[in-house]
Kinemage of the C-alpha trace (Angstrom):
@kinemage 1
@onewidth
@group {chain A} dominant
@subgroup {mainchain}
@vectorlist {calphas} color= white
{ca unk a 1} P 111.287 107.007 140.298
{ca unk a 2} L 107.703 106.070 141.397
{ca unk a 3} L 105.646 103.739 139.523
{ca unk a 4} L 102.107 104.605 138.681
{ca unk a 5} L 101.052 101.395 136.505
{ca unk a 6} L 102.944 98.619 135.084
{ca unk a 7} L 103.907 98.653 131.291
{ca unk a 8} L 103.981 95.541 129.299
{ca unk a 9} L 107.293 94.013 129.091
{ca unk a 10} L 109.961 94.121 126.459
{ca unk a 11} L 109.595 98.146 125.743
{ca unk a 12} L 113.415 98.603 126.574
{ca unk a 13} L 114.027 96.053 123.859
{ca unk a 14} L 112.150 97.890 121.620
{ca unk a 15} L 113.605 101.253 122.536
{ca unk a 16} L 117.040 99.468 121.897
{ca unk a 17} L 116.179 98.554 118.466
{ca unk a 18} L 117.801 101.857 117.175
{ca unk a 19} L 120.822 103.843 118.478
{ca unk a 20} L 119.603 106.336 120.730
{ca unk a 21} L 119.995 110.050 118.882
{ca unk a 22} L 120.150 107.977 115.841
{ca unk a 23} L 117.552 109.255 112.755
{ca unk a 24} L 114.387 106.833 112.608
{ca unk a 25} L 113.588 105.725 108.835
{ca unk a 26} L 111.138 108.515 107.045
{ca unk a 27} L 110.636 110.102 103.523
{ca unk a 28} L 112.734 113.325 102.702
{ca unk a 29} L 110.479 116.226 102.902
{ca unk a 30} L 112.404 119.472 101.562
{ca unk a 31} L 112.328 122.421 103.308
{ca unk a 32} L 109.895 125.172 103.554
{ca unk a 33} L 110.065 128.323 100.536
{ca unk a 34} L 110.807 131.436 101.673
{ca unk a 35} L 108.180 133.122 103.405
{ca unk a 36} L 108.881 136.919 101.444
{ca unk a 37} L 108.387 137.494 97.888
{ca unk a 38} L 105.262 138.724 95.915
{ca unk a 39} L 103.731 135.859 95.339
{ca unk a 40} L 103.252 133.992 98.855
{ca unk a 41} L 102.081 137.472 100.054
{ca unk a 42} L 99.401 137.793 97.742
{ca unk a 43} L 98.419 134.204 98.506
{ca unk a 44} L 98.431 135.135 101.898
{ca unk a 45} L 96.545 138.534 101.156
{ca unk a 46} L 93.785 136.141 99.106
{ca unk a 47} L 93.334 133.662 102.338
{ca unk a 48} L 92.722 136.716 104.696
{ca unk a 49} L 89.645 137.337 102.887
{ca unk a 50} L 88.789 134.120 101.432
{ca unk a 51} L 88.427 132.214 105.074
{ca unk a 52} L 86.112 134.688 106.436
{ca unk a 53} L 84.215 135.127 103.530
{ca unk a 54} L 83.130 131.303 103.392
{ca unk a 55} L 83.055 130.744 106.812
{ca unk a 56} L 79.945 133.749 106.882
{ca unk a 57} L 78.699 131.511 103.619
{ca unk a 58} L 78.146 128.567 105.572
{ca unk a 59} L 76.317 130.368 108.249
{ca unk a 60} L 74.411 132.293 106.488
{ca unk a 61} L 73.577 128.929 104.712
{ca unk a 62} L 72.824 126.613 107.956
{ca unk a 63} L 70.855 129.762 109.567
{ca unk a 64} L 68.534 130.011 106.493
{ca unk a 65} L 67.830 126.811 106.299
{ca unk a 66} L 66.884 126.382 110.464
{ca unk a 67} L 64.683 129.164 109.756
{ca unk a 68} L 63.260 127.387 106.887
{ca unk a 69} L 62.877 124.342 108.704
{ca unk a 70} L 61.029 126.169 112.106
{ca unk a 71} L 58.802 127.997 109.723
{ca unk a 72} L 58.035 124.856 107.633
{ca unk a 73} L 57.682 122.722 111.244
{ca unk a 74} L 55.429 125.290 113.130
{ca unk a 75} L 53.494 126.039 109.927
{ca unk a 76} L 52.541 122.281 109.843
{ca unk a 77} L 51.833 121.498 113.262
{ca unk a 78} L 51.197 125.263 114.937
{ca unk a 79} L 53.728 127.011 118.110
{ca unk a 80} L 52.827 125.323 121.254
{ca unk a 81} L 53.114 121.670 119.460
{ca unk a 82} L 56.554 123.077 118.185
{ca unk a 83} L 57.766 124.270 121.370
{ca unk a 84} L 56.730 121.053 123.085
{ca unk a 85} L 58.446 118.832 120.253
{ca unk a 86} L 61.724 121.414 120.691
{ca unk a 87} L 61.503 120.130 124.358
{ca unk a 88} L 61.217 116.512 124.344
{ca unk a 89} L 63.367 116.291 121.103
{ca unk a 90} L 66.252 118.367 122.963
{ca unk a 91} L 66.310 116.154 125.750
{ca unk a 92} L 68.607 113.105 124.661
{ca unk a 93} L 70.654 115.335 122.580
{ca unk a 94} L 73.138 115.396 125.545
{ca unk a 95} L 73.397 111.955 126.440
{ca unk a 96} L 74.286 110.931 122.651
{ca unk a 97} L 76.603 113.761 122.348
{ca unk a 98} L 78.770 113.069 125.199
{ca unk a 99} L 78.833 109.200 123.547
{ca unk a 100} L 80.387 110.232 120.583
{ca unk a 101} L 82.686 112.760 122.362
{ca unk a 102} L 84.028 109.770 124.721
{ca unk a 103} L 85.163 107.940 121.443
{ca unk a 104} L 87.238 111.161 120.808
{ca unk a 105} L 89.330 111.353 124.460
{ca unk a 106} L 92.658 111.222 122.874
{ca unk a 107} L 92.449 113.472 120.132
{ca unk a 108} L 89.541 115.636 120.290
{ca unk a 109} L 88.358 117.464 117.153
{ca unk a 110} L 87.724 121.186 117.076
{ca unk a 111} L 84.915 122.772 118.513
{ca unk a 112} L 83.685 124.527 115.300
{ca unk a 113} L 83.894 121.109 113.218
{ca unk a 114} L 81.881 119.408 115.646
{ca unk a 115} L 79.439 122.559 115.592
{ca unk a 116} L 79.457 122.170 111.690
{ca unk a 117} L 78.720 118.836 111.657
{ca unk a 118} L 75.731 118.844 114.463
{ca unk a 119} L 74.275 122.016 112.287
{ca unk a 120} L 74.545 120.528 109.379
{ca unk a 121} L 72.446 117.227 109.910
{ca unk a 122} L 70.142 119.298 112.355
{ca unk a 123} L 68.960 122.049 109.382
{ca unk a 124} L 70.274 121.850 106.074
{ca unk a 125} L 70.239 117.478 105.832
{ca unk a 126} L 66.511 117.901 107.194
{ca unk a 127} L 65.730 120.852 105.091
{ca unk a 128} L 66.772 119.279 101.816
{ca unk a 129} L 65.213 115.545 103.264
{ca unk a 130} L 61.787 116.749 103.825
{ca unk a 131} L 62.043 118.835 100.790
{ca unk a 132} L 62.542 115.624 98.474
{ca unk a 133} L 60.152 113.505 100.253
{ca unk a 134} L 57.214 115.623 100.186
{ca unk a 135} L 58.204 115.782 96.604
{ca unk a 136} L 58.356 111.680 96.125
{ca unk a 137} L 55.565 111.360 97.890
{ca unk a 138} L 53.423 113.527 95.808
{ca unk a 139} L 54.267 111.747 92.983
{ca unk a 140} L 54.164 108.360 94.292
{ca unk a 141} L 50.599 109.430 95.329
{ca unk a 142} L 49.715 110.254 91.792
{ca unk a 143} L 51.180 107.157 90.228
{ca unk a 144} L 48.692 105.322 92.864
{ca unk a 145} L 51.593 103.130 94.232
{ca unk a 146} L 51.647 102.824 97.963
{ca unk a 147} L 53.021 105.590 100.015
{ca unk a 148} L 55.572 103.444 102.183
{ca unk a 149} L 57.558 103.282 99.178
{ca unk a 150} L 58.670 106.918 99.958
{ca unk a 151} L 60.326 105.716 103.754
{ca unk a 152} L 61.876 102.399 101.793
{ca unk a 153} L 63.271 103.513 98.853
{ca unk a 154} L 63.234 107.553 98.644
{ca unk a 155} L 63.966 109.001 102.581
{ca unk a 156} L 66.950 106.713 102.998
{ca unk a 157} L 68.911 107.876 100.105
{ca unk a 158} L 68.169 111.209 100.372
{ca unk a 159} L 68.198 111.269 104.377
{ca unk a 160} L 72.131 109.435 104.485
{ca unk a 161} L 73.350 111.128 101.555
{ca unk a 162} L 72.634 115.035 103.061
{ca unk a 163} L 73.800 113.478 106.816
{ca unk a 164} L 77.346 112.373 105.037
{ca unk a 165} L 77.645 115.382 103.027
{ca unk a 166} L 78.489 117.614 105.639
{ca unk a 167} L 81.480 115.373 107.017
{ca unk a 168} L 82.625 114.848 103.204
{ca unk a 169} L 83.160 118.685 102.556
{ca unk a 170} L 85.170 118.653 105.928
{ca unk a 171} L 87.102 116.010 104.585
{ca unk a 172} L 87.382 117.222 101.244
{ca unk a 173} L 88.569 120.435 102.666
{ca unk a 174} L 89.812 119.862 105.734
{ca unk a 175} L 91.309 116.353 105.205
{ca unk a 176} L 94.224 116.797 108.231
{ca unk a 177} L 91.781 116.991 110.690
{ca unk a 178} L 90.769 113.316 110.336
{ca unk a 179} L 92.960 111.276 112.015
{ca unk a 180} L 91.070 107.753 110.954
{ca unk a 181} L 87.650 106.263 111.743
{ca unk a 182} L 86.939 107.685 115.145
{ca unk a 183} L 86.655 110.598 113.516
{ca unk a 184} L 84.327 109.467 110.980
{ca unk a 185} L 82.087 107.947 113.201
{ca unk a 186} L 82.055 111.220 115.592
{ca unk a 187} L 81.318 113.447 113.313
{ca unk a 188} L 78.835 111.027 110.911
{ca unk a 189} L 77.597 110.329 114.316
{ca unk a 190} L 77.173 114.290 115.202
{ca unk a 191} L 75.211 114.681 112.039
{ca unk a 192} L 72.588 112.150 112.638
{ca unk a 193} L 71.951 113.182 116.050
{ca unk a 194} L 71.329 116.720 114.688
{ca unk a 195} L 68.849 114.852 112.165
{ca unk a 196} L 67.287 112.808 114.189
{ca unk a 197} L 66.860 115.641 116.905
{ca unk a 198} L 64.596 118.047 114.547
{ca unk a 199} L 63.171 115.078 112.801
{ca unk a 200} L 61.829 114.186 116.590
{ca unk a 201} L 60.620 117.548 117.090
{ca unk a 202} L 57.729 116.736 114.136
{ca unk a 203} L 57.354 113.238 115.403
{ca unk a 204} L 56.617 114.046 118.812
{ca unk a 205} L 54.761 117.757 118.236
{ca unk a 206} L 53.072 116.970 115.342
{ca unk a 207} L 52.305 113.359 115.455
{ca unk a 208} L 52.184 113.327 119.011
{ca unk a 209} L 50.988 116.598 120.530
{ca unk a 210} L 49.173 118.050 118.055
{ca unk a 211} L 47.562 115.093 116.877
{ca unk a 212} L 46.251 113.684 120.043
{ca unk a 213} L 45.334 117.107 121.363
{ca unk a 214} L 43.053 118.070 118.186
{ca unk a 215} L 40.931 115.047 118.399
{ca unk a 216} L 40.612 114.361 122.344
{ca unk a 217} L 42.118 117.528 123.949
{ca unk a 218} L 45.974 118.415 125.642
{ca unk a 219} L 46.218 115.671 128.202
{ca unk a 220} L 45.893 112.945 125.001
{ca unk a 221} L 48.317 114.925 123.002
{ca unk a 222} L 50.973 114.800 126.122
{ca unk a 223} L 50.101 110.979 126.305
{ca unk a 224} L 51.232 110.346 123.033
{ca unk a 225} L 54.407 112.149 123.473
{ca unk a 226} L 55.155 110.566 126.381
{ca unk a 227} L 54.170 107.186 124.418
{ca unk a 228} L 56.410 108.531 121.156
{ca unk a 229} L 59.288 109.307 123.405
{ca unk a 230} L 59.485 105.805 125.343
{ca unk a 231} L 59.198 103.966 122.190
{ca unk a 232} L 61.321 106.242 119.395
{ca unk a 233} L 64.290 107.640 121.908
{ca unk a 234} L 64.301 105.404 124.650
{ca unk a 235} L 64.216 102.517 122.080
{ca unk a 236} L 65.169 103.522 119.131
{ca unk a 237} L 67.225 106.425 120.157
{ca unk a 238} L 70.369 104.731 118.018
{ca unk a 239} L 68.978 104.358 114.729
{ca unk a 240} L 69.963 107.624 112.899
{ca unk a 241} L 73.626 107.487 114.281
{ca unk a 242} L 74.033 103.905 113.766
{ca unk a 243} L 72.807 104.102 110.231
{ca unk a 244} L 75.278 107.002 109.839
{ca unk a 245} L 78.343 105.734 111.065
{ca unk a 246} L 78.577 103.090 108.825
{ca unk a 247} L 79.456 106.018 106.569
{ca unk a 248} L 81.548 107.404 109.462
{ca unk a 249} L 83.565 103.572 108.301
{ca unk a 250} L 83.728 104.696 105.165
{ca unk a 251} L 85.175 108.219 105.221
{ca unk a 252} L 87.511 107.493 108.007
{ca unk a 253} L 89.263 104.415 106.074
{ca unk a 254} L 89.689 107.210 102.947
{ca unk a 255} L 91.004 110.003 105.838
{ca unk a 256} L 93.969 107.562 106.671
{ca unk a 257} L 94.328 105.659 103.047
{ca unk a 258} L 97.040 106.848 100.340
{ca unk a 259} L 95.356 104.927 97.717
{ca unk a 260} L 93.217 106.856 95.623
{ca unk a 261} L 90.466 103.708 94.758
{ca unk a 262} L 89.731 103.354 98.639
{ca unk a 263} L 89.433 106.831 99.223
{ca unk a 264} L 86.983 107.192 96.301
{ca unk a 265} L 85.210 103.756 96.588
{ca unk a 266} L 85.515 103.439 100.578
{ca unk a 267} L 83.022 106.372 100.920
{ca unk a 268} L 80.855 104.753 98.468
{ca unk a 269} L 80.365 101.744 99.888
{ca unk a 270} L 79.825 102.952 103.145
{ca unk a 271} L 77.150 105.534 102.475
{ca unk a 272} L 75.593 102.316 100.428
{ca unk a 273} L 75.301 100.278 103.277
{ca unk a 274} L 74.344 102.739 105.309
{ca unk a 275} L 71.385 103.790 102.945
{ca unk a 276} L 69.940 99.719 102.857
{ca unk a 277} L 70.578 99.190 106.835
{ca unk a 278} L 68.014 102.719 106.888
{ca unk a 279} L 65.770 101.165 104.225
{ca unk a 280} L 65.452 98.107 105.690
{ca unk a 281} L 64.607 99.395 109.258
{ca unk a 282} L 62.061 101.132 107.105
{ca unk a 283} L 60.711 98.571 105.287
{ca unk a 284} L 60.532 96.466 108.970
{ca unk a 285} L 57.249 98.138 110.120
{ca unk a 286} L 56.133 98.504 106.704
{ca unk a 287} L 56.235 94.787 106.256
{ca unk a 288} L 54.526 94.108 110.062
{ca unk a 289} L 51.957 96.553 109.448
{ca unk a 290} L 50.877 94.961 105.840
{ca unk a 291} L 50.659 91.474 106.509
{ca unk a 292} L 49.581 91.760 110.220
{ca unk a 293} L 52.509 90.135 111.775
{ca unk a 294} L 53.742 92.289 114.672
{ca unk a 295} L 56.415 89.369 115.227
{ca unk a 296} L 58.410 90.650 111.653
{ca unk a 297} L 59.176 94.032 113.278
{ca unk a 298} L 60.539 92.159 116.247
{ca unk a 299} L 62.618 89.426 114.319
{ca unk a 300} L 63.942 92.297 112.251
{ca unk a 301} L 64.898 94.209 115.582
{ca unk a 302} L 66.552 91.570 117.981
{ca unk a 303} L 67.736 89.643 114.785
{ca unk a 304} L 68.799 92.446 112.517
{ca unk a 305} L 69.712 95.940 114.152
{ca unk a 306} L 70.427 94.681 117.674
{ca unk a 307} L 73.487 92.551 116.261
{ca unk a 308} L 74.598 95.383 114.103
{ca unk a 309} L 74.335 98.086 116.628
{ca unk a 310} L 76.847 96.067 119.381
{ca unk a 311} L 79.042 95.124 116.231
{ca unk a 312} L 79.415 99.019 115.821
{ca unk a 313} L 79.837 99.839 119.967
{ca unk a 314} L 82.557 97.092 120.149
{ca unk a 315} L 84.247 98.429 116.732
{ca unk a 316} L 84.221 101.944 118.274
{ca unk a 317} L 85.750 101.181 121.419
{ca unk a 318} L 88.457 99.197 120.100
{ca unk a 319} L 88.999 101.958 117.474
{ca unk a 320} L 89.301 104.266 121.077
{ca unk a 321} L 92.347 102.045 122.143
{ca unk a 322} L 93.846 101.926 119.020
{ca unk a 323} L 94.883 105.579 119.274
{ca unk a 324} L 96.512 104.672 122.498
{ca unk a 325} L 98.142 102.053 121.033
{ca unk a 326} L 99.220 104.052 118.322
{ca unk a 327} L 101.841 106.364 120.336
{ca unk a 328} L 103.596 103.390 121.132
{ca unk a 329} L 104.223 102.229 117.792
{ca unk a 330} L 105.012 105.670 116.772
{ca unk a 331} L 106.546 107.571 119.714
{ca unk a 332} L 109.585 105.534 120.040
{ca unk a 333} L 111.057 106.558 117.170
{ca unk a 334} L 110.662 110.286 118.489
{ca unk a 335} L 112.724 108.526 121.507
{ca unk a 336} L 115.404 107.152 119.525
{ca unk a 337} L 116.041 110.388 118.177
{ca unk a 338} L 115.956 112.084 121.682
{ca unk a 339} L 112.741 113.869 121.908
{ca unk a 340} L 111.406 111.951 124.535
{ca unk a 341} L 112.153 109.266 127.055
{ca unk a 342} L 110.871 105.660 127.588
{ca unk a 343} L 108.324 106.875 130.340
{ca unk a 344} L 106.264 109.445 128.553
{ca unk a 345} L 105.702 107.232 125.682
{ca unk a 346} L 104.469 104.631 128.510
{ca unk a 347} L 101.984 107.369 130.336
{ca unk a 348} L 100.336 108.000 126.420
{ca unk a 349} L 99.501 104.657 126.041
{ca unk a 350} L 95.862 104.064 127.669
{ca unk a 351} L 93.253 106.551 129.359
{ca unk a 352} L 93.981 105.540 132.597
{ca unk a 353} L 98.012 106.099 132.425
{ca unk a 354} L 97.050 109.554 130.834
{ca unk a 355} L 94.204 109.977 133.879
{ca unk a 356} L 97.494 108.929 136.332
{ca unk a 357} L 99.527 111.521 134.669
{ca unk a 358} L 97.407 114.610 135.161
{ca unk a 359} L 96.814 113.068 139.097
{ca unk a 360} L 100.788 113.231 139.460
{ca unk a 361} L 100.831 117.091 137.429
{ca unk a 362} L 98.414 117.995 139.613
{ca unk a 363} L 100.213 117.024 142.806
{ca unk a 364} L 103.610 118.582 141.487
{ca unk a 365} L 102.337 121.762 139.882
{ca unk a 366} L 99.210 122.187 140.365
{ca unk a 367} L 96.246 123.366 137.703
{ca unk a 368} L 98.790 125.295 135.561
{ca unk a 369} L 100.695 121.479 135.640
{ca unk a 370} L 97.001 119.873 134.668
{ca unk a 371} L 96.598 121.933 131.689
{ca unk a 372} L 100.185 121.424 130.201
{ca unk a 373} L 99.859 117.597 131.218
{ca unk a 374} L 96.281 117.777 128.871
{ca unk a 375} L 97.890 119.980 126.150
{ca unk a 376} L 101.254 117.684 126.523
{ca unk a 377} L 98.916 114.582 126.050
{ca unk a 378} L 97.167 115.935 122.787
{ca unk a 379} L 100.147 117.574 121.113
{ca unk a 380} L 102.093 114.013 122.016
{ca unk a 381} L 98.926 111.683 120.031
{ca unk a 382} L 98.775 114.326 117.500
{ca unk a 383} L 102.586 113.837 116.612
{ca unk a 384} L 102.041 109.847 116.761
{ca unk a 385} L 99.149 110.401 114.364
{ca unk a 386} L 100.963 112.889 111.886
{ca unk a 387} L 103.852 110.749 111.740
{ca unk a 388} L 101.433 107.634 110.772
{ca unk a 389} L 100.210 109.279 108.458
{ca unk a 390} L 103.700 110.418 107.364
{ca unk a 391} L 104.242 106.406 106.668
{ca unk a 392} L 101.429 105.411 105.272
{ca unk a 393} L 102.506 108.069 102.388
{ca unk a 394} L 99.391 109.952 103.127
{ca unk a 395} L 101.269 113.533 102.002
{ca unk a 396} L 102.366 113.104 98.246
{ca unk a 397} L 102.537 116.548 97.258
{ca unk a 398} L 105.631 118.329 98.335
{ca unk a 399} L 103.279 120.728 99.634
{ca unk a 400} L 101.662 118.443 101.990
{ca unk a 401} L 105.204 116.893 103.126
{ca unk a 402} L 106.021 120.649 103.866
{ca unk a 403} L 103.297 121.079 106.006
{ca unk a 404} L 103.383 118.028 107.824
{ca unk a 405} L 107.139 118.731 108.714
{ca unk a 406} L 106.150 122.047 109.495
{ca unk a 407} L 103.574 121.021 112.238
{ca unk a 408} L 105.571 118.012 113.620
{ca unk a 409} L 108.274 120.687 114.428
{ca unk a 410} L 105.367 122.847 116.399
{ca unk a 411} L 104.471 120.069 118.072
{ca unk a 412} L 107.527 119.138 119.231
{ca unk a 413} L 108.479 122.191 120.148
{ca unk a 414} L 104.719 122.738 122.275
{ca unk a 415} L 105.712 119.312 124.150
{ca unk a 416} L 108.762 120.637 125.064
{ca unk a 417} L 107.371 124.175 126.470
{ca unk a 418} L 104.102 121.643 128.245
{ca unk a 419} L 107.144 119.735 129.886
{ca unk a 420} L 108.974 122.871 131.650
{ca unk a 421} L 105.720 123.267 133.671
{ca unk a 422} L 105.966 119.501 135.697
{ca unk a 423} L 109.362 117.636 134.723
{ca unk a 424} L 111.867 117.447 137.821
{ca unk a 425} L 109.620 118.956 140.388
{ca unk a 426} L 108.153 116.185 141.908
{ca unk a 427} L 110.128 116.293 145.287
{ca unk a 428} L 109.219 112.964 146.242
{ca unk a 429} L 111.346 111.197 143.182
{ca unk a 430} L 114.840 111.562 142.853
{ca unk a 431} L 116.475 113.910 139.821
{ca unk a 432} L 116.792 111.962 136.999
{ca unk a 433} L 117.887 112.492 133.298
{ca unk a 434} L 117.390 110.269 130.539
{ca unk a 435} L 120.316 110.776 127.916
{ca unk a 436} L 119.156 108.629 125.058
{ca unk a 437} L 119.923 105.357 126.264
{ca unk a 438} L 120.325 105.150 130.483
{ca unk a 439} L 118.949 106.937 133.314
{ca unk a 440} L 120.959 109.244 135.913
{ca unk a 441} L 120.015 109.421 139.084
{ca unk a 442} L 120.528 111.792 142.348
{ca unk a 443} L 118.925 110.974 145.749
{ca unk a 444} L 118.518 113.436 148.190
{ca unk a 445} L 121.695 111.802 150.098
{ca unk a 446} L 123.610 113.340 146.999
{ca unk a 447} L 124.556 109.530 145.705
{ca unk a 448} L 124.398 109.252 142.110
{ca unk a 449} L 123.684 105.776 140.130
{ca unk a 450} L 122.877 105.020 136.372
{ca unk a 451} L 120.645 102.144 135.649
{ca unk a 452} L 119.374 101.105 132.657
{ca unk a 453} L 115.709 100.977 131.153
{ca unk a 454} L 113.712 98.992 132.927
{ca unk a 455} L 111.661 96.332 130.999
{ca unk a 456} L 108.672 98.187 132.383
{ca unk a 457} L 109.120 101.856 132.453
{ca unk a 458} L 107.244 103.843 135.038
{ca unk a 459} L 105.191 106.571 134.720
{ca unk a 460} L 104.375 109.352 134.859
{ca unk a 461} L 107.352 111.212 133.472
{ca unk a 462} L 109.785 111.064 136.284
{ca unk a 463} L 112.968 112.374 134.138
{ca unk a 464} L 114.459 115.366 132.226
{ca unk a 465} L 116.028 115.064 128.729
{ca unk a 466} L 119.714 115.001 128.566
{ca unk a 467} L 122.704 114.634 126.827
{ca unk a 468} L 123.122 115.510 122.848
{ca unk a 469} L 120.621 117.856 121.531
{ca unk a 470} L 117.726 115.931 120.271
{ca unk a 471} L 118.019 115.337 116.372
{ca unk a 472} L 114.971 115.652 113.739
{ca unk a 473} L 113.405 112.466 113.069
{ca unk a 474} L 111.665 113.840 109.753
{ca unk a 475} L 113.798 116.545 108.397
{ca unk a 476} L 117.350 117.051 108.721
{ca unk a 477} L 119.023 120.010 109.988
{ca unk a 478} L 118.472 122.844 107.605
{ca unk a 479} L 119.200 126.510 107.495
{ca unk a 480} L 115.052 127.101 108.260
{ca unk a 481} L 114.954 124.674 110.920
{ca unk a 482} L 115.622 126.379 114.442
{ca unk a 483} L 116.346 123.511 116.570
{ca unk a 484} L 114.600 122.635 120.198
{ca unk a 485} L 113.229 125.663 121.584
{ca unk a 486} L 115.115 127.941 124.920
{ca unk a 487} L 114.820 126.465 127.541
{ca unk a 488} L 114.732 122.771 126.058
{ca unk a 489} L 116.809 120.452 128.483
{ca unk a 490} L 118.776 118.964 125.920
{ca unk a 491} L 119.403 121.993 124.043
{ca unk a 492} L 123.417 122.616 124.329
């Protein structure tokens, strides 16, 4: 066997902990109902129709309010400022996007969730936001109080409440998807970028563009976008999503909490501080610009929102290990019970062991090898996550524990088929097989020799499963419950 990277010491210890085969501690979840009868098929019938029919809703909902927002935008400041604001404003959508997907390596979300959440902050949080505000501001006009009031006290409730709402329906409704605050800070984060994207688009068209070109002609107007872009992207590119993700916090510590107070008042508080760190970047420039003192805006800035914003980079990139870390607090018990072997839990455990485990597929079967390795990855942190969740008591309706053994059997059984395409063809390692407790080895001389785990196992995964067939670590064996799939090594 050929090491790739160390692994910290003590593992075997902790693999030792529990007889191998033997069935790690868990809640009973009973089996799944039958499948035929009336009523599950008319439940079934009314989901056919059901999923479509609000998936088209939302749509139809997002589309009609982009088209409400581009008619409202170009109304206001005319086409070609539009189209140049749709230009600039587009620009950094990329580069803030691909930061929040990095946070999201080891269990990326769907597509269409990330979609949602990007559409939803981009037209329907900015169609209801500049709705409101006009509104406020009309009537703060008429009470004759000043008009910043509007961007201190109205725009950041209305703006962070509309940005969160679209990641609270998803986890209202599609609560299994969130696998803890990563996820609430990618999609929170998502949301605000869509915001803060059309929300530049009448910054730097209107108030740019448009503004500078009516009074001293086209080459002012692309001045002042130029100036607008340095100064609110460049600079301030982070507001919206850091304001966000503080919400992001809030929703992800409800995703992974059985307690029904923190999932109710974990949101709250959140979106609370989330709505006075937006008020008070607000109030910053409102503040500089009444008394005169430039310096305020800068205090607030380097003092303030500079602090915050690193807090919130160093809490997501720890939150980006912890995922890592949390197959191998998990995965071994899916070890003891025979599933896998010491090394694969080892090669889950940090980006670059993964990155050193698609190098090695690669080499030994090539891109079909890559894309099991990367499906074999995902479907391994997805079973570490369900059976956290699992323990934390997360599922307390029978239905839930249902499901959740129902999808940590498919996963085990995808990690299984993933594993036919690379294990044992790496011709430059001897055949080994792991049977629950030692490793047996053949060199090409024909020699045999059993060792035991080493204190740092090696990856990537060098070995086949052997021995007994591997036993359920949730569920016991039940009349539904099919066993490892053909083809599964230990399979008898």
């Amino acid at each position: 066997m050929r090491p790739n990277q160390p692994v910290r010491a003590g593992y075997a210890d902790r693999m030792a902990d529990t007889p191998p085969g033997g069935t790690p501690p868990s809640p009973t979840v009973p089996s799944a109902p039958p499948a035929s009868g009336p009523v599950p098929q008319m439940l079934r019938r009314r989901r056919r129709w059901r999923r479509p029919l609000v998936f088209g809703g939302v749509v139809l909902f997002i589309a009609a309010c982009a088209v409400f927002m581009v008619w409202t935008i170009g109304e206001n400041i005319g086409a070609q400022a539009l189209l140049i604001g749709v230009v600039a404003a587009i620009l950094p959508v990329p580069v803030l996007v691909a930061c929040f997907l990095w946070l999201d390596r080891y269990e990326p979300e769907p597509l269409k969730y990330l979609i949602f959440c990007f559409a939803w902050g981009a037209f329907v949080s900015t169609a209801a936001s500049l709705t409101v505000n006009d509104f406020a501001a009309a009537r703060i006009a008429d009470a004759g109080l000043p008009a910043a009031l509007t961007g201190v006290l109205v725009a950041p409730f209305i703006e962070e409440t509309t940005k969160a709402l679209g990641p609270i329906l998803l986890l209202v409704f599609r609560r299994r998807e969130w696998s803890g605050i990563t996820d609430g800070l990618v999609y929170c984060g998502l949301s605000a970028i869509g915001f803060a994207m059309v929300e530049n688009i009448l910054y730097l068209g209107g108030y740019g563009f448009a503004s500078g070109a009516e009074r001293f002609g086209p080459a002012t107007g692309a001045q002042q976008v130029i100036a607008i872009f340095i100064v609110r992207i460049l600079l301030f590119g982070f507001a919206h999503p850091l304001f966000t993700s503080m919400t992001g916090v809030g929703l992800g510590i409800a995703a992974r909490s059985p307690d029904r107070r923190v999932r109710v008042l974990a949101p709250i508080a959140g979106l609370l501080v989330a709505m006075m760190l937006h008020g008070t970047w607000n109030l910053l420039p409102t503040l500089s610009q009444a008394t005169g003192q430039a310096l305020i805006m800068l205090y607030g800035f380097i003092g303030v929102m500079v602090p915050i914003f690193f807090g919130m980079v160093g809490l997501a990139v720890w939150l980006r290990a912890w995922e890592g870390r949390l197959t191998e607090r998990r995965l071994p018990d899916y070890v003891r019970a025979g599933w896998l072997s010491p090394p694969e839990v080892a090669a889950l455990s940090s980006l670059g062991r993964r990155h050193a485990a698609r190098t090695w597929a690669r080499r030994v079967a090539g891109d079909a090898g890559v894309r099991a390795m990367r499906g074999y990855q995902f479907a391994a942190t997805r079973l570490a996550l369900l059976r956290d969740g699992s323990l934390r008591g997360l599922d307390r309706k029978p239905a839930d524990r249902e499901r959740t053994a129902r999808e940590e059997r498919e996963l085990l059984e995808s990690i299984g088929a993933y594993r036919s395409f690379f294990v044992g063809r790496d011709p430059q390692a001897p055949t080994g097989v792991w049977d629950g407790n030692r490793y047996h080895l053949r060199f090409p001389d024909g020699s045999e020799r059993t060792v035991d785990a080493p204190e740092e196992p090696v990856v990537p995964i060098p070995v086949v499963l052997g021995g007994p067939s591997p036993v359920h670590p949730v569920l016991p064996p039940t009349p539904g419950w099919p066993g490892p799939p053909p083809g599964w090594p230990g399979r008898a």
